[in-house]
TORKOL-4160 file (C-alpha; in steps of 0.2 Angstrom, whole numbers, padded with zeros to 4 digits, m for minus):
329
<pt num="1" X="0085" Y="0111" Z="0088"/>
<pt num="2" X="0100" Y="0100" Z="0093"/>
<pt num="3" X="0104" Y="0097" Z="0111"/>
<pt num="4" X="0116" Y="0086" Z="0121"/>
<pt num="5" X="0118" Y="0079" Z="0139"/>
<pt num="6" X="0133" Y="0081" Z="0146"/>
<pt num="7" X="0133" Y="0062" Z="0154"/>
<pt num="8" X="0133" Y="0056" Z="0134"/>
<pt num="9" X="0146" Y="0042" Z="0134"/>
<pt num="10" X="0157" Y="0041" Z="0116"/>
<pt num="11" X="0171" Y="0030" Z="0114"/>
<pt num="12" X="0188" Y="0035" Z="0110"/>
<pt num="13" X="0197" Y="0028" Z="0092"/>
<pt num="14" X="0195" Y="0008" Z="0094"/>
<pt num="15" X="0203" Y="0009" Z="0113"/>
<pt num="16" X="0187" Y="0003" Z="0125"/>
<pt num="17" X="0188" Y="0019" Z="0134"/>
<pt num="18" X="0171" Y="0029" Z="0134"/>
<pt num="19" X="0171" Y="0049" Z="0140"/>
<pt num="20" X="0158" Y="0060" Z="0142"/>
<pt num="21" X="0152" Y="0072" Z="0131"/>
<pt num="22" X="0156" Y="0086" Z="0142"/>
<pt num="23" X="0173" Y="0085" Z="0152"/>
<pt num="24" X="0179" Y="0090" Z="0167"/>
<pt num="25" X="0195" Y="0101" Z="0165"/>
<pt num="26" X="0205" Y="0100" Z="0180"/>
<pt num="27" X="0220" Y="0112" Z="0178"/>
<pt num="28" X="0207" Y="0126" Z="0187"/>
<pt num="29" X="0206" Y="0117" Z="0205"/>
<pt num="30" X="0224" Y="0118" Z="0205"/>
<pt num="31" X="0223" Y="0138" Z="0208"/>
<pt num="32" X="0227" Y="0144" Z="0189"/>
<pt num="33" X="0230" Y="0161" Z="0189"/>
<pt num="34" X="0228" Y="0165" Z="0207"/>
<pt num="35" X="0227" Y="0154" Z="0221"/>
<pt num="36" X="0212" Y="0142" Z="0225"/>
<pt num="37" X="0208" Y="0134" Z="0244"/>
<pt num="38" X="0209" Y="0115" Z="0241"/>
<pt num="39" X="0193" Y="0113" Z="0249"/>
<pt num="40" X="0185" Y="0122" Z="0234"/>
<pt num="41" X="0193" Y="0113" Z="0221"/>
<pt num="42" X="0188" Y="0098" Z="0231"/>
<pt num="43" X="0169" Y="0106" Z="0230"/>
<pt num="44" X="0171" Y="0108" Z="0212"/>
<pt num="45" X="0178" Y="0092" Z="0207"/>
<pt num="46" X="0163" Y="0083" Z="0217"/>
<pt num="47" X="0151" Y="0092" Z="0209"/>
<pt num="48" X="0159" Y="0089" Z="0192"/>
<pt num="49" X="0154" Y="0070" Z="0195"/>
<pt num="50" X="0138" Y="0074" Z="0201"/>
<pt num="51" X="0134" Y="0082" Z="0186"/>
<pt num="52" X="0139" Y="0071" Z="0174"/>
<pt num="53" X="0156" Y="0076" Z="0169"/>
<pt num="54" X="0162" Y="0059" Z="0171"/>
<pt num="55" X="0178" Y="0063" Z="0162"/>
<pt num="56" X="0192" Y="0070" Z="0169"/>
<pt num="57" X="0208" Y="0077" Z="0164"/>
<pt num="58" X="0223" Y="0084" Z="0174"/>
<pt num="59" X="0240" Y="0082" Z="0172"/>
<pt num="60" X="0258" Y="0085" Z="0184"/>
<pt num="61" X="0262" Y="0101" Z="0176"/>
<pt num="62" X="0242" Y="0110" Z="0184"/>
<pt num="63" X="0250" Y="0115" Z="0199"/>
<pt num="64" X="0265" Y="0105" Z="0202"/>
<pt num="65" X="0256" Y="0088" Z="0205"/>
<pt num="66" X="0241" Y="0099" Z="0216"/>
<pt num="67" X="0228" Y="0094" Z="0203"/>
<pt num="68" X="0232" Y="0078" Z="0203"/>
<pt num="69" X="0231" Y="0078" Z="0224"/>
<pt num="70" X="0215" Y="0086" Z="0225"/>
<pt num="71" X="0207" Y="0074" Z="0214"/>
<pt num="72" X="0216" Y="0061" Z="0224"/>
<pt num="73" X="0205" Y="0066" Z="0239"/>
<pt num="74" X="0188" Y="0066" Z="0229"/>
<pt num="75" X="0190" Y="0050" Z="0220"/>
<pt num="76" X="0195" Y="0039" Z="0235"/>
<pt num="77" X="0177" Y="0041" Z="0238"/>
<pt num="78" X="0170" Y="0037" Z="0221"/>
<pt num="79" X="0167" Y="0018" Z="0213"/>
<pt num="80" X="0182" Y="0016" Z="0199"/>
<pt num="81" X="0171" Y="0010" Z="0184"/>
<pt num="82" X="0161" Y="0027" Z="0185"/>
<pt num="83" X="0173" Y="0039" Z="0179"/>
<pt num="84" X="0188" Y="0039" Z="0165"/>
<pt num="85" X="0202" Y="0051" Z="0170"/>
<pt num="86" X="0217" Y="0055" Z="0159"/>
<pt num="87" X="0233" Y="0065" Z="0164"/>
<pt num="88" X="0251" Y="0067" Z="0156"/>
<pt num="89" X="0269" Y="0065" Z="0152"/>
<pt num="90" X="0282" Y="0074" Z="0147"/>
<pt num="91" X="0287" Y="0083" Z="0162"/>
<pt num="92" X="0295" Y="0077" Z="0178"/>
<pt num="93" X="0292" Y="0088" Z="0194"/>
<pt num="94" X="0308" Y="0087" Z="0206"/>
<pt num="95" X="0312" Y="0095" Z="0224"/>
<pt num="96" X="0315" Y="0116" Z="0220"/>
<pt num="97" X="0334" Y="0120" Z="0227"/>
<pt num="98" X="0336" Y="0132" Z="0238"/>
<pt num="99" X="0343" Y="0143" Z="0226"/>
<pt num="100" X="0333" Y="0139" Z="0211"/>
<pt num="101" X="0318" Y="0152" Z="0207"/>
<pt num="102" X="0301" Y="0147" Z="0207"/>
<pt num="103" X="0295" Y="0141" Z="0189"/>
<pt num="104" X="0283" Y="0152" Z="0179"/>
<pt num="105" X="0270" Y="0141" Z="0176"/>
<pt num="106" X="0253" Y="0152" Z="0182"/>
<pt num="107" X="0250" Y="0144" Z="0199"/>
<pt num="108" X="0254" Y="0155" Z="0212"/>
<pt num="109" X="0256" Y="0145" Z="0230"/>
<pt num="110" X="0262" Y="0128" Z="0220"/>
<pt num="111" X="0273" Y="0117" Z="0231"/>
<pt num="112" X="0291" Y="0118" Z="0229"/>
<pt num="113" X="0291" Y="0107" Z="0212"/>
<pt num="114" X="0304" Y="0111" Z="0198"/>
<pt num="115" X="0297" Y="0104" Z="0182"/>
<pt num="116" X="0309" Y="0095" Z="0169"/>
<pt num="117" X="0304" Y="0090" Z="0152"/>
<pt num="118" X="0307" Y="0072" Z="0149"/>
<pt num="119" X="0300" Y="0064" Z="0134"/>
<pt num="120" X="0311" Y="0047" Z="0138"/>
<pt num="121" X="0305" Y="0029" Z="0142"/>
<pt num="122" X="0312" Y="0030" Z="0156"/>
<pt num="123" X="0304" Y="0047" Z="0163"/>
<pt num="124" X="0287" Y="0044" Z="0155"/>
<pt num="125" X="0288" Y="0028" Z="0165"/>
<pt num="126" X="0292" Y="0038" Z="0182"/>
<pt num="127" X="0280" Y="0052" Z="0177"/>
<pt num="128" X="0265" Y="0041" Z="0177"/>
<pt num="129" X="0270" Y="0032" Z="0194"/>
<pt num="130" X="0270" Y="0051" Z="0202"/>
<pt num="131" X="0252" Y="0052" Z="0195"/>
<pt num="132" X="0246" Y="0036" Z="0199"/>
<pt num="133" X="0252" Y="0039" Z="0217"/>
<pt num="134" X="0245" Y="0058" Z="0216"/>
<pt num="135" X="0227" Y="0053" Z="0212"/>
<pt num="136" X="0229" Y="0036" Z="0224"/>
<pt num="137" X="0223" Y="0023" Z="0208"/>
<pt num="138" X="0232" Y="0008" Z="0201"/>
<pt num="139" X="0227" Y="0014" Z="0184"/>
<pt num="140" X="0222" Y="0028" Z="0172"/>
<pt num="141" X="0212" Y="0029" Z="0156"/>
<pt num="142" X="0222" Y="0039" Z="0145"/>
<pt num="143" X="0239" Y="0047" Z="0146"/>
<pt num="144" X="0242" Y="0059" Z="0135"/>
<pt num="145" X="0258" Y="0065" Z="0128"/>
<pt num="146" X="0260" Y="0084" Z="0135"/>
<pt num="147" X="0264" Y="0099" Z="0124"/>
<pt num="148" X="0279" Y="0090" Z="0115"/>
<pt num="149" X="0283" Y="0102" Z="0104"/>
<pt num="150" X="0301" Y="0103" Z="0105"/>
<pt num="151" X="0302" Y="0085" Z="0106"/>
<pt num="152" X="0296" Y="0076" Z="0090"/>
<pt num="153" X="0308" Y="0063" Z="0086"/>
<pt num="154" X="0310" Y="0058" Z="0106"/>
<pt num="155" X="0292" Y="0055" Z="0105"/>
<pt num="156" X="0294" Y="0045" Z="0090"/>
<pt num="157" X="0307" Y="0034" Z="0097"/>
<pt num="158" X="0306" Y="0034" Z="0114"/>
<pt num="159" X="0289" Y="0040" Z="0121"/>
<pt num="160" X="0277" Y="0031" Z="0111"/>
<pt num="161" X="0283" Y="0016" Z="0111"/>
<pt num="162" X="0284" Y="0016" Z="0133"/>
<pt num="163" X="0263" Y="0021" Z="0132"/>
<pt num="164" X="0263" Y="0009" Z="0119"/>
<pt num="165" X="0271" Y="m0006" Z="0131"/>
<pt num="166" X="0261" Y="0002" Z="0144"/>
<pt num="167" X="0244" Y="0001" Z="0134"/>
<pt num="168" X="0249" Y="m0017" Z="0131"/>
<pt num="169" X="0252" Y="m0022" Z="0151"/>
<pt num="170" X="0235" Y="m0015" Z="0153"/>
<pt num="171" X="0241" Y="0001" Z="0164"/>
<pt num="172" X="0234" Y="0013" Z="0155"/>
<pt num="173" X="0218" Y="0012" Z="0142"/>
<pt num="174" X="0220" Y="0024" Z="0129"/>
<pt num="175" X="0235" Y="0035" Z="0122"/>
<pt num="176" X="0235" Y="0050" Z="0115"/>
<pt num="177" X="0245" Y="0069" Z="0112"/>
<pt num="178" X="0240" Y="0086" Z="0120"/>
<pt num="179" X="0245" Y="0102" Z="0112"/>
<pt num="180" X="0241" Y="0121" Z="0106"/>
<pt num="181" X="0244" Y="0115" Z="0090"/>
<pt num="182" X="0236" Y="0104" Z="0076"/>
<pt num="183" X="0249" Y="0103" Z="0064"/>
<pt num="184" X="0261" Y="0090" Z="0074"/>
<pt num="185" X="0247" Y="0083" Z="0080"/>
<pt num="186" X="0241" Y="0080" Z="0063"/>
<pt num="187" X="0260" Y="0071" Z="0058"/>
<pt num="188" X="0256" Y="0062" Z="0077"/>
<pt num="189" X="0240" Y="0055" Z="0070"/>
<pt num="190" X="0247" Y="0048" Z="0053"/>
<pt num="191" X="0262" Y="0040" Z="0060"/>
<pt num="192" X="0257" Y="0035" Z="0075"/>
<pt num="193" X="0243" Y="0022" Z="0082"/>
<pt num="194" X="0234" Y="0036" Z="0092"/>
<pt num="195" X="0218" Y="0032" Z="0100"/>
<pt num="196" X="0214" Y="0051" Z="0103"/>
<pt num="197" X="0220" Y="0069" Z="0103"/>
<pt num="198" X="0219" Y="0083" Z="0113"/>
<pt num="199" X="0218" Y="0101" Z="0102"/>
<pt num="200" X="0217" Y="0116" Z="0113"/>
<pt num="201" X="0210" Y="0132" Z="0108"/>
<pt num="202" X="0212" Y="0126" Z="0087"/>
<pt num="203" X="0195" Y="0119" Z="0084"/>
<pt num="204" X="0183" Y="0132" Z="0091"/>
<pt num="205" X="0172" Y="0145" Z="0083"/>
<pt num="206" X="0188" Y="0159" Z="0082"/>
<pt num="207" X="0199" Y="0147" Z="0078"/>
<pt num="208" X="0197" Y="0135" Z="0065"/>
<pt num="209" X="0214" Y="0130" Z="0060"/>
<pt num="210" X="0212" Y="0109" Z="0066"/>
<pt num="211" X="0199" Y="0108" Z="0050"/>
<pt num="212" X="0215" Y="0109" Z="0038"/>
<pt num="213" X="0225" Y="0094" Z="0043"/>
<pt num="214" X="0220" Y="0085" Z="0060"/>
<pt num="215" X="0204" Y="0084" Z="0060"/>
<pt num="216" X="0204" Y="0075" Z="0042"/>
<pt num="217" X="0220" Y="0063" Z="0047"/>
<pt num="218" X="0208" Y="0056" Z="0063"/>
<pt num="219" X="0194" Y="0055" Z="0053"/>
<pt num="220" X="0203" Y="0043" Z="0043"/>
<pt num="221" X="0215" Y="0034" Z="0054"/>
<pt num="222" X="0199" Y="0033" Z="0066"/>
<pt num="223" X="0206" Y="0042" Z="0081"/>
<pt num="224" X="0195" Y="0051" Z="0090"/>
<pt num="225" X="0197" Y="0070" Z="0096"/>
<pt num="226" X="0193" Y="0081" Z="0111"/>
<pt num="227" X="0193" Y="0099" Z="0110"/>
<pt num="228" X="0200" Y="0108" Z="0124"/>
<pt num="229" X="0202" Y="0130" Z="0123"/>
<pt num="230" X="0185" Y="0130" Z="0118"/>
<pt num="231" X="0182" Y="0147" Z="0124"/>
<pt num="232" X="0200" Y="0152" Z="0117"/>
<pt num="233" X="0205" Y="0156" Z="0136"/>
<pt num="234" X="0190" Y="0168" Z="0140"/>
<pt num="235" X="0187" Y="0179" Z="0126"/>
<pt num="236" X="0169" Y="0167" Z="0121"/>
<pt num="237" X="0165" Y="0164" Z="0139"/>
<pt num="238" X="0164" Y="0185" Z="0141"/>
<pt num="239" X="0182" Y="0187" Z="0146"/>
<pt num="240" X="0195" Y="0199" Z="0135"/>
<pt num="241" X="0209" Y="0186" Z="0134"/>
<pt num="242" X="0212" Y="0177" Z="0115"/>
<pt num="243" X="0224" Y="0164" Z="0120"/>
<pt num="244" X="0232" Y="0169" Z="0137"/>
<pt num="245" X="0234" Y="0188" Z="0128"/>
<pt num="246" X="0223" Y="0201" Z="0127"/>
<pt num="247" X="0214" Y="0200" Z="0111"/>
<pt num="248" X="0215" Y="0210" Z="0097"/>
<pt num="249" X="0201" Y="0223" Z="0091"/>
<pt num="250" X="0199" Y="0212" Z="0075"/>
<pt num="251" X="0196" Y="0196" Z="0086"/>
<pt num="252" X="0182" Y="0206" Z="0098"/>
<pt num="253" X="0176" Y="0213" Z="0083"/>
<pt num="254" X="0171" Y="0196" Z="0078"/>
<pt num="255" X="0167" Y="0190" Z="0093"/>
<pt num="256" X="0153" Y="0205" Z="0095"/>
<pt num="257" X="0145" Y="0198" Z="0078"/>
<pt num="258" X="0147" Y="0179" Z="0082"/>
<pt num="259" X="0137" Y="0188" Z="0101"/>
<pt num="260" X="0126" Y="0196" Z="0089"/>
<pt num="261" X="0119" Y="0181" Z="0078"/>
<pt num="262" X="0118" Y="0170" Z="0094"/>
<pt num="263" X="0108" Y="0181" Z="0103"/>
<pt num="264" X="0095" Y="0183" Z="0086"/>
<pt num="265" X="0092" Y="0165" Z="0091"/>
<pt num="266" X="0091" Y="0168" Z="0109"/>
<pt num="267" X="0107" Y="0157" Z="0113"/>
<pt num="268" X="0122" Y="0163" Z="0124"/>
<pt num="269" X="0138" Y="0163" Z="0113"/>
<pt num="270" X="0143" Y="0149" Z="0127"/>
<pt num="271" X="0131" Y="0138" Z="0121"/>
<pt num="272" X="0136" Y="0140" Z="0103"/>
<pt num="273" X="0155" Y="0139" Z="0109"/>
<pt num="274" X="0153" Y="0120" Z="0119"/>
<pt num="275" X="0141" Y="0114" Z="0104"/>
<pt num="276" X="0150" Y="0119" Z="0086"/>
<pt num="277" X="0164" Y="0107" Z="0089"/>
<pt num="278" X="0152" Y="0091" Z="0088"/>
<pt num="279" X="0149" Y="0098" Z="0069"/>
<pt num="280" X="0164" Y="0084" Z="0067"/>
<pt num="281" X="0161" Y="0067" Z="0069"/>
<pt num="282" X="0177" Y="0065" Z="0077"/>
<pt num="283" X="0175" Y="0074" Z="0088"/>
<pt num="284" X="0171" Y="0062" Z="0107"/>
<pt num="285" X="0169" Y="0077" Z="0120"/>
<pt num="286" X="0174" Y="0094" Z="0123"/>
<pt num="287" X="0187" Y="0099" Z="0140"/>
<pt num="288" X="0180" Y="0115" Z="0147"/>
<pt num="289" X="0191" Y="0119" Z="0161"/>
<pt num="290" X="0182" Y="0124" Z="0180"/>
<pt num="291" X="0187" Y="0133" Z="0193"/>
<pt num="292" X="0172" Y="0133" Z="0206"/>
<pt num="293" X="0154" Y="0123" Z="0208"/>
<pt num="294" X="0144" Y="0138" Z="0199"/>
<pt num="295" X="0156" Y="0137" Z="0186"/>
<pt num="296" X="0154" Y="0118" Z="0184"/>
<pt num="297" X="0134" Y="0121" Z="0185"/>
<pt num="298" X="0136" Y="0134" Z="0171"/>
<pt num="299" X="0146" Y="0124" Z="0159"/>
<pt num="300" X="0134" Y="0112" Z="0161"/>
<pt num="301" X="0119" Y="0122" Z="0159"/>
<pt num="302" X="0127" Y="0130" Z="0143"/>
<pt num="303" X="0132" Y="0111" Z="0136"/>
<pt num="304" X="0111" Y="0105" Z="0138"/>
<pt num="305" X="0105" Y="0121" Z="0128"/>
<pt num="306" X="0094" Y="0117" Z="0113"/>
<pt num="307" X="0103" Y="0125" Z="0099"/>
<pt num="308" X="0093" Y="0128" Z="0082"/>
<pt num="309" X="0101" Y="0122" Z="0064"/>
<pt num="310" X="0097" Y="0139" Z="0058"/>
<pt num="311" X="0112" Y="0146" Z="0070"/>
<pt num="312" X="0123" Y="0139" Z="0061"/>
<pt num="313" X="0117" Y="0144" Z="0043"/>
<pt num="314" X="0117" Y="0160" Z="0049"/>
<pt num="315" X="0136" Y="0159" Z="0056"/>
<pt num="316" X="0139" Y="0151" Z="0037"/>
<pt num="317" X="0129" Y="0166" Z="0028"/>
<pt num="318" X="0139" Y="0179" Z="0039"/>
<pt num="319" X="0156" Y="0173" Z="0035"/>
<pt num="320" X="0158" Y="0168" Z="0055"/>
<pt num="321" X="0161" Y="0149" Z="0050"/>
<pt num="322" X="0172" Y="0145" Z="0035"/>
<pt num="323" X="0162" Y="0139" Z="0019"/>
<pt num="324" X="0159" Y="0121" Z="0021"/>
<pt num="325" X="0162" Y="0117" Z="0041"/>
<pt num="326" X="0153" Y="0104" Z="0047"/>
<pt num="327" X="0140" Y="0111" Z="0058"/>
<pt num="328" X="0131" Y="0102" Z="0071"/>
<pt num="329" X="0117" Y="0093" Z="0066"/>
C-alpha cells in the first residue's frame, strides 16, 4: 500500500520554498461557474488550512481579483510562516467602461474588472502590487507566469527577468510558469532558471502528454512540478466534462475501465486520480481546486487513501497507463 498526508512539506527546485503535498486551489471560492457567497468561500478556505492544505494558489484573473479578496479576509487571521501562497501575472484588471461588455471569463457576479494581458516589466510589477494589496501581505511565495501562450518572447525578455529582479529583492520566493500546455513549458524550463511549473490537466491519468518533454527537462534542470487539472475538469471526479467540454465517448469509455480496475482494488478513481502523479519524482504537490468545506474534506479524504502497488500494474497490464510510466511507489 502507498499512502500520503496531505500536510507533507516538499521543497520546490533549489528555491527554499516548501508546499504541501496536497494544494488548495483557489479559483473555486471565487464562484467559477456560478456564483459563490463569500462567506463560503471564506468557510472553504479556512478549512483548507485546517486540513492541511497549507499551499495555496489563486491568481487576478479567478474572479477578477475576488479570489485574492477572499483569502485576504482568511489569512489576516493566520500566522505568516504557516502557509505558502502563490498567485499570477500576466493579466492586469482595470475599471470596466460603461460601454465595454463584461469579459467571458466563467465567474458570473465578478466586479466591474476588465482584464488586459500584459506580459511587460512594468505590468508584472504593477500586477503583483494589486495581489499583494488583494490578499493584505507584504510578500508571496511563488508567482507564477499566467497562461502565456501568446507571449513567448515577452516572457523571455521582459517578464522573466522582472520576477527574476523581484526573486532577487526578496519579494517573492520562487518563480515559476502556469499553463494547459507542456510543451512551452517544457522550452520555459530549458531556457529559463525556473524553480517550479504548473501543468494543468497534462500529467494526469487521461492525459499523459507532460511525460514527453516537461516532465524529463525538470528532472534534469531540477525544477520541481505541480500538477493542477488532475481530474481533467470533472470527468475523474464523476463529472461529464474533459477539459471544460463535454467528453468524448472514447474518453468515457476509458474512463469506465480506469473506474473499473480501481474499484477491483476497492479504491475510488479519485484516489487513484490525486496519487498517480507522485509516480514522478518531480512531482512537489498536486492543485485540486475547492469549491465548498465538504469538497475540501473530500479531496482530502481521497489524497490519505492507501493505494495498493498492484493498482498500477494492473493500469500498466490494461494499456490504461503508457508502457513505462513511473508509477507511484
Amino acid at each position: 500500500m502507498t499512502s500520503l498526508k496531505v500536510d507533507e512539506a516538499r521543497r520546490l527546485g533549489r528555491s527554499d520554498v516548501s508546499v504541501s503535498a496536497l494544494a488548495f486551489g483557489a479559483a473555486p471560492i471565487a464562484g467559477l461557474y456560478t456564483p459563490l457567497p463569500a462567506a463560503v468561500g471564506e468557510r472553504t478556505a479556512r478549512m483548507a488550512l485546517a486540513r492541511g492544505m497549507t499551499y495555496v494558489d489563486t491568481a487576478p484573473h479567478y474572479g477578477a481579483g475576488t479570489s485574492e479578496t477572499r483569502l485576504g479576509a482568511v489569512l489576516a487571521g493566520v500566522p505568516r510562516d504557516s502557509f505558502t501562497i502563490s498567485t499570477k501575472v500576466g493579466r492586469l484588471l482595470r475599471p470596466r467602461q460603461p460601454y465595454e461588455s463584461p469579459d467571458d471569463a466563467g465567474f458570473p457576479g465578478e466586479p466591474p474588472l476588465k482584464r488586459e494581458w500584459d506580459f511587460g516589466a512594468d505590468g508584472i510589477r504593477r500586477s503583483l502590487e494589486g495581489s499583494l494589496e488583494r490578499l493584505g501581505l507584504d510578500r508571496v511565495d511563488i508567482v507564477y507566469l499566467h497562461d502565456p501562450d501568446d507571449h513567448e518572447e515577452q516572457v523571455y525578455a521582459e517578464a522573466y527577468p522582472a520576477l527574476a529582479d523581484l526573486r532577487d529583492q526578496g519579494v517573492i520566493g520562487a518563480i515559476g510558469a502556469g499553463m494547459n500546455q507542456s510543451a512551452m513549458l517544457a522550452r520555459f524550463v530549458r531556457r529559463l532558471d525556473l524553480d517550479a511549473v504548473l501543468c494543468a490537466g497534462r500529467y494526469t491519468l487521461l492525459d499523459h502528454s507532460a511525460l514527453a518533454g516537461l516532465l524529463p527537462a525538470c528532472a534534469e534542470r531540477g525544477t520541481s512540478v505541480v500538477i493542477g487539472g488532475v481530474y481533467n475538469s470533472g470527468l475523474l471526479a464523476g463529472g461529464t466534462t474533459f477539459d471544460y467540454a463535454p467528453a468524448p465517448a472514447e474518453v468515457r469509455d476509458r474512463v469506465t475501465r480506469l473506474r473499473r480496475v480501481c474499484r477491483a482494488h476497492g479504491v475510488p478513481l479519485r484516489a487513484a486520480a490525486l496519487r498517480f502523479p507522485f509516480g514522478h519524482p518531480a512531482v512537489a504537490s498536486v492543485l485540486p481546486g475547492c469549491r465548498t468545506p465538504d469538497e475540501v474534506e473530500d479531496n482530502a479524504a481521497m489524497f490519505e487513501r492507501d493505494v495498493p502497488a498492484a493498482l498500477w500494474s494492473d493500469l500498466l497490464d490494461a494499456g490504461l497507463l503508457p508502457a513505462g510510466t513511473p508509477v507511484p511507489e
